[in-house]
LUMPA-21326 format. One record per residue (C-alpha): x, z, y. Coordinates in steps of 0.02 Angstrom, whole numbers, padded with zeros to 5 digits, always signed. Example, Ala and Ser with C-alpha at 12.3 -4.5 7.8 and 13.67 -1.06 7.14 Angstrom:
2
      c1      c3      c2
  +00615  +00390  -00225
  +00684  +00357  -00053
END
This chain:
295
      c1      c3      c2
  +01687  +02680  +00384
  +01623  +02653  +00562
  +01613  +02835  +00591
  +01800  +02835  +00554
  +01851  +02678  +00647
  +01768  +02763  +00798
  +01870  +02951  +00758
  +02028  +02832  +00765
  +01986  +02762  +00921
  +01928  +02905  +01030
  +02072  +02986  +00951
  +02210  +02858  +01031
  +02104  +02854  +01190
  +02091  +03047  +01208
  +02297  +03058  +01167
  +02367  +02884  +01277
  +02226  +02847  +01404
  +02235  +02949  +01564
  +02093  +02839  +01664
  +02214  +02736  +01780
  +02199  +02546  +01778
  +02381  +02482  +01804
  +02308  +02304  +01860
  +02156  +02345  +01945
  +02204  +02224  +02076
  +02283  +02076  +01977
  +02120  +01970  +02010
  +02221  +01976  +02181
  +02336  +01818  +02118
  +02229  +01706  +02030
  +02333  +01575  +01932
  +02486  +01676  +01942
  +02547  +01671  +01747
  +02677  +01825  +01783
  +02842  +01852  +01712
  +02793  +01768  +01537
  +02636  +01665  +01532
  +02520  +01633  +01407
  +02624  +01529  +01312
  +02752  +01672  +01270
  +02791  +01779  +01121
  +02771  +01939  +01232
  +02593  +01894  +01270
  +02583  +01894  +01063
  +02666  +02065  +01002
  +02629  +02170  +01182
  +02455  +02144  +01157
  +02438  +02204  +00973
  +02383  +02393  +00939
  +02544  +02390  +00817
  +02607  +02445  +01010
  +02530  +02605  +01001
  +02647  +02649  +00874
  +02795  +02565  +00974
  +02762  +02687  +01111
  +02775  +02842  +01031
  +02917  +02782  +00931
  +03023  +02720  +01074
  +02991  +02894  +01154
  +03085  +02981  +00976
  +03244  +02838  +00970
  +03262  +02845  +01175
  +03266  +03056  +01140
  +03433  +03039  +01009
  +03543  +02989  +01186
  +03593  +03133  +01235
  +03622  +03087  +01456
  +03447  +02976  +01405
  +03346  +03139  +01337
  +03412  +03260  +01460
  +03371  +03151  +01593
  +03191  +03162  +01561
  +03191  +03355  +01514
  +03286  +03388  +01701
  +03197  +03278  +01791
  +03014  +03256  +01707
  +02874  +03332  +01633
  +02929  +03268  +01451
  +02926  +03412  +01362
  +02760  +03489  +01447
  +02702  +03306  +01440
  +02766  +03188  +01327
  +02618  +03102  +01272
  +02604  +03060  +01472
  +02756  +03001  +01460
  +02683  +02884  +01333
  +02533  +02808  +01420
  +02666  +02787  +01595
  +02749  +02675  +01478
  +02614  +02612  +01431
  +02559  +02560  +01584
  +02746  +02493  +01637
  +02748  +02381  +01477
  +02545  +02331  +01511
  +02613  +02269  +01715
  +02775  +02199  +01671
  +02701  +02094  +01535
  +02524  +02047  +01575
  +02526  +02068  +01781
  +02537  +01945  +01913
  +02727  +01937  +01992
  +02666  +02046  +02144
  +02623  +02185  +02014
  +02778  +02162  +01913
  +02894  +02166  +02045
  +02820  +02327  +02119
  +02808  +02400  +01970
  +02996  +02367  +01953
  +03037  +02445  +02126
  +02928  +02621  +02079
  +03017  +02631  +01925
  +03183  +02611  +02011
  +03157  +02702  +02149
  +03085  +02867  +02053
  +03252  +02840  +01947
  +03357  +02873  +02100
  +03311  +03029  +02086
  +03368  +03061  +01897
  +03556  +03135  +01924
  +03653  +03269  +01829
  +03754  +03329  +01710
  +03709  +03301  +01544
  +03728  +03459  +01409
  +03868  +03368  +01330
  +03955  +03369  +01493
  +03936  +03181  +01562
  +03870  +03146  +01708
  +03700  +03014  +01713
  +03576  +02924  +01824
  +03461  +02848  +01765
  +03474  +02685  +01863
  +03650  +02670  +01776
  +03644  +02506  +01664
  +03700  +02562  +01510
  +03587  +02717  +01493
  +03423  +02591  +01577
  +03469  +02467  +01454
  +03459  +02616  +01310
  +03281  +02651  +01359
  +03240  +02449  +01372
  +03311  +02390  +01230
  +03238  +02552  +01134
  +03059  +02502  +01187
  +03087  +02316  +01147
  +03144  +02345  +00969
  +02984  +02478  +00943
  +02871  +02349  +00988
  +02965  +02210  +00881
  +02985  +02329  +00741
  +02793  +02376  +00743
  +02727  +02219  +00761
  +02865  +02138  +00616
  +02775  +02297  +00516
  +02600  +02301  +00573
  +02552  +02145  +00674
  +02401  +02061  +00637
  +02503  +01888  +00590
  +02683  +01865  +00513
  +02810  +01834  +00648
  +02935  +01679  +00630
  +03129  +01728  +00651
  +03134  +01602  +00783
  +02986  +01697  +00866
  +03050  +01850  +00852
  +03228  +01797  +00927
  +03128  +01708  +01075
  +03040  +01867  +01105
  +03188  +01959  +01129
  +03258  +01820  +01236
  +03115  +01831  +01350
  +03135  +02023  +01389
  +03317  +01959  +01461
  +03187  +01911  +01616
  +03135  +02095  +01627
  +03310  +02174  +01594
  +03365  +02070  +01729
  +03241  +02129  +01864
  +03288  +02298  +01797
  +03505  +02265  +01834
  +03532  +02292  +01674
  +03694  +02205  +01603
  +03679  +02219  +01431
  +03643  +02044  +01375
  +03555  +02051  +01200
  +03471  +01874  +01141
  +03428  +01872  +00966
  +03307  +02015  +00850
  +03481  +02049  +00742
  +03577  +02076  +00890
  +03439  +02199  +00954
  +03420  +02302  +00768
  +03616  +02330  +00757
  +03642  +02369  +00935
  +03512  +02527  +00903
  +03553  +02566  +00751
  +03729  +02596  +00785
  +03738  +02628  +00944
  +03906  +02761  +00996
  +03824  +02853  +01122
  +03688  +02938  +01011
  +03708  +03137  +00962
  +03572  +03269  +00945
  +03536  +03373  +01087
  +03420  +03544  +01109
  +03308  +03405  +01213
  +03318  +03314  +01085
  +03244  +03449  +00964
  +03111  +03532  +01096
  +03026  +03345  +01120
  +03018  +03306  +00912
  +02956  +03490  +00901
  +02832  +03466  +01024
  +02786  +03260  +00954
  +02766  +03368  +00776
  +02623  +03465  +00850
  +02566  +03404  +01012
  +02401  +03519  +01082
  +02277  +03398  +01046
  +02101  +03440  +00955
  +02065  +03442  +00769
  +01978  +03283  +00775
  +02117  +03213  +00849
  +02244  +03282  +00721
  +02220  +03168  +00588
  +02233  +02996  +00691
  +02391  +03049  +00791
  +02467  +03092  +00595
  +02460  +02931  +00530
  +02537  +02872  +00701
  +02684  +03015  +00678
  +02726  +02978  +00498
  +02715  +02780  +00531
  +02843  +02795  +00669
  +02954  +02907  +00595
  +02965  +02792  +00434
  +02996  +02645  +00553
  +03172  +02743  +00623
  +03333  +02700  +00566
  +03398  +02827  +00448
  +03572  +02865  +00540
  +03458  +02891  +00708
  +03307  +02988  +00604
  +03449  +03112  +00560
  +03517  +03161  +00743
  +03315  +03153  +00766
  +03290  +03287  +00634
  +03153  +03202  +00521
  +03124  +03114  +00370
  +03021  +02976  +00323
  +02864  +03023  +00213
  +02765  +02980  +00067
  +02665  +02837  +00101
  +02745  +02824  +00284
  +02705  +02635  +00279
  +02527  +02635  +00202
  +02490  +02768  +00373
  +02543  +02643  +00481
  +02446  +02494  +00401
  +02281  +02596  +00376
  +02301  +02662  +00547
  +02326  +02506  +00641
  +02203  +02401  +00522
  +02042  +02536  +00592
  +02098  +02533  +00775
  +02132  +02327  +00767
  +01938  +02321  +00702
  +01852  +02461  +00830
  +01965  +02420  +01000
  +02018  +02255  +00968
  +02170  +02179  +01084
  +02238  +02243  +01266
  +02135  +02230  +01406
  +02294  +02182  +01506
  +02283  +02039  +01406
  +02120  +02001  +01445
  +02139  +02026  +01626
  +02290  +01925  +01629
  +02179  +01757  +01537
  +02048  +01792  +01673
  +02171  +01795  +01826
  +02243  +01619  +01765
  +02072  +01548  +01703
  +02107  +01527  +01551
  +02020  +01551  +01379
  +02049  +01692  +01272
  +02126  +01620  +01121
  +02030  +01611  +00945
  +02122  +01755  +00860
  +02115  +01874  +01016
  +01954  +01980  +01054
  +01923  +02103  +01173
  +01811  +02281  +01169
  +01648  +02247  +01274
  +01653  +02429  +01378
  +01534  +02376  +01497
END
């Protein structure tokens, strides 16, 4: 069982972690709680490992808009690279929910500024940029719900309905340093603003970057990890958005997940970020978090 536990975890480190420390500096602003605080829902779900299975699902749902998908493929290395693409996000979500305002608010600025560069024509024949609010909000809203949807799936507590609703209330704080204008408050709002959203159609994009997700390059000893995070992500779609996607939940989709996030929850424990962000406000670690002793 250990020897598993630590296949699963090299595994997701090999895949997601490329070496960079988002908040390397946040002990910079001691006492600054950032854009949510300790006391928040976000500090709850973001730090789960259920998130490693929000990322590469909000990567597949943000891929079925059509101006969202081509966006990355003309602009980005998403379909040479979409696992980077993965730990980026990774370490937008780990700033912008765990990092001292300084951090959040430059993170915000990159992020906007290398979108000012994302212009075109999609291949459906509408033009897109990327800072345009309904096609940001897309790619927010998307990432929310994968985290919510992961965590409502594979957290390592139940989540209230009231909890869940406040935790989609509090990304309104993000979305709003982002100018998006898509106001979205409560976790129904969020699930049937996805699910049927007008804008979504299959795309070649859209196919090359679930071709590629199928079968990423990665090593034999990596293969079997990165399957039970596929299959658990895939079952967590929407069927109406796993059909412009072109796949299927499988057999035992569900029991992947759990397994999967069960072995990493017991050999990595909780985000870092987290941690970091408890030591920058002085602050104890709370009873049901623990953290993976690296040094």
């Amino acid at each position: 069982m250990i020897n598993l536990k630590n296949r699963l975890r090299l595994a997701v480190l090999s895949i997601f972690n490329k070496g960079n420390d988002p908040m390397q500096h946040t002990m910079q602003y001691l006492g600054d709680p950032g854009l949510f605080g300790p006391e928040s829902v976000t500090w709850r779900i973001i730090s789960d490992v259920s998130g490693f299975m929000a990322g590469l699902r909000a990567l597949m749902v943000q891929a079925s808009h059509p101006e969202v998908v081509d966006g990355f493929s003309d602009h980005s290395q998403l379909h040479y690279d979409p696992i980077g693409r993965i730990s980026r996000t990774g370490d937008y979500v780990a700033v912008t929910s765990f990092g001292a305002m300084p951090e959040v608010e430059q993170m915000v600025s990159m992020v906007k500024k290398i979108h000012e560069r994302v212009k075109g024509v999609s291949s459906r024949g509408k033009a897109y940029s990327a800072n345009q609010p309904d096609l940001a909000a897309w790619v927010h809203y998307s990432l929310i719900q994968s985290f919510l949807v992961a965590y409502r799936l594979y957290g390592d507590e139940p989540l209230s309905q009231d909890d869940a609703d406040r935790f989609v209330y509090e990304q309104l704080k993000l979305a709003q340093l982002m100018d998006i204008d898509v106001i979205i408050k409560t976790e129904k709002e969020l699930m049937e603003w996805i699910e049927y959203h007008q804008d979504l159609d299959q795309t070649e994009s859209t196919l090359s970057i679930m071709n590629f997700l199928r079968r990423p390059p990665i090593s034999f000893s990596m293969k079997m990890g990165y399957s039970l995070l596929f299959d658990a992500a895939v079952n967590s779609i929407p069927k109406r958005i796993q059909a412009v996607l072109s796949v299927k939940s499988t057999q035992f989709g569900y029991l992947k997940g759990a397994f999967f996030t069960s072995m990493l929850r017991l050999s990595m424990g909780y985000s870092p970020s987290l941690k970091l962000a408890y030591d920058r406000i002085k602050k104890p670690y709370p009873e049901n978090r623990w953290f993976l002793d690296d040094s």
